[in-house]
N, C-alpha and C positions, 0 to 999 in steps of 0.2 A: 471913587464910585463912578463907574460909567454908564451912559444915559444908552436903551436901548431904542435903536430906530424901526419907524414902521414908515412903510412909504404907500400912500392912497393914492391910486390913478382912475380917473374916469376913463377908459380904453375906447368907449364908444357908446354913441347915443342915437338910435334909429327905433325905425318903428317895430322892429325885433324887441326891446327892450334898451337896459343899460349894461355895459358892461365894466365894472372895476376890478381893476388889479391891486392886491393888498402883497405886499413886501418886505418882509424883514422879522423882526422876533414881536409878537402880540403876545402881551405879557400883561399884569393891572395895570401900569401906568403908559402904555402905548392903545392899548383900549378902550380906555379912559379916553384919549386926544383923538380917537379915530369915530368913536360912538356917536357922539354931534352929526358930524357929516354923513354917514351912512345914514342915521335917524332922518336928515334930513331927505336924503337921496331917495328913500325909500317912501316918503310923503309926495312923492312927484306926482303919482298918479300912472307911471310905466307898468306896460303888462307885465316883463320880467326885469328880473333884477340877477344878474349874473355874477358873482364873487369869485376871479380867480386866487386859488390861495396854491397857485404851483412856486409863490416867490417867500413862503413864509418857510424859516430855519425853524424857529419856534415859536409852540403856542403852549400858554397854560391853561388851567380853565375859565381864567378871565377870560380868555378870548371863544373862549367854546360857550361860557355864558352869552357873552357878547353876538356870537350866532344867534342864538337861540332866543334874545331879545329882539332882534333886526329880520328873524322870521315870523315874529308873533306882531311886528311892526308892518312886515310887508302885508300878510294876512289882513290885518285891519284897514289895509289900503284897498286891499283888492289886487296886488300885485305878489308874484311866486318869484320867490328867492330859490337859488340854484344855486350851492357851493359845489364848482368846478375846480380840476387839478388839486383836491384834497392830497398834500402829502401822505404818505401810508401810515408814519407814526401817529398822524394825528387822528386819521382812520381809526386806528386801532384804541387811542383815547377814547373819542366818540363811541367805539362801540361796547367798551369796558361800562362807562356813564351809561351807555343806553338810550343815550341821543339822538343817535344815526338814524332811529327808525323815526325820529320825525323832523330831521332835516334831510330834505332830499340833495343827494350827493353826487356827486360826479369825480370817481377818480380816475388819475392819469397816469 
């Protein structure tokens, strides 16, 4: 069985916001190990919160859950989450669920 990797970057931290980069397959058990820190990232108190996902091969819906709790987190802060570089499949995911219309998206 092989372990699938997910890689978290904080890309940048200014008075624009935060920006992270998310990379690799988000999957249950890599959104699982990633949900801690963005929970955390997201209690910072930043106006936006920037998620590029132009590095992710794949997502399940763990991970599309996983949005969708880290937006209803930023909310609660006061800070707007932005998922940037959405891949197209995963576009297409979101808009099957009917997600899309309440994450605001950014594709590239």
């Amino acid at each position: 069985m092989t372990t699938a990797l997910i890689d978290l970057r904080t890309v940048a931290r200014d008075d624009r916001g935060l920006r992270i980069a998310l990379a690799g397959e988000l999957d249950f058990h890599t959104a699982g190990r990633v949900e801690p820190r963005l929970a955390e990232l997201a209690g910072f108190g930043h106006r936006n919160m920037v998620l590029d996902l132009s590095g992710i091969s794949f997502c399940d819906s763990s991970g599309i859950e996983l949005f969708l709790r880290l937006h209803q987190r930023c909310r609660s802060a006061g800070t707007q989450l932005l998922l940037r570089g959405v891949p197209p499949l995963l576009v297409k995911s979101m808009q099957v669920l009917g997600v899309d219309r309440g994450l605001p998206l950014a594709v590239t």
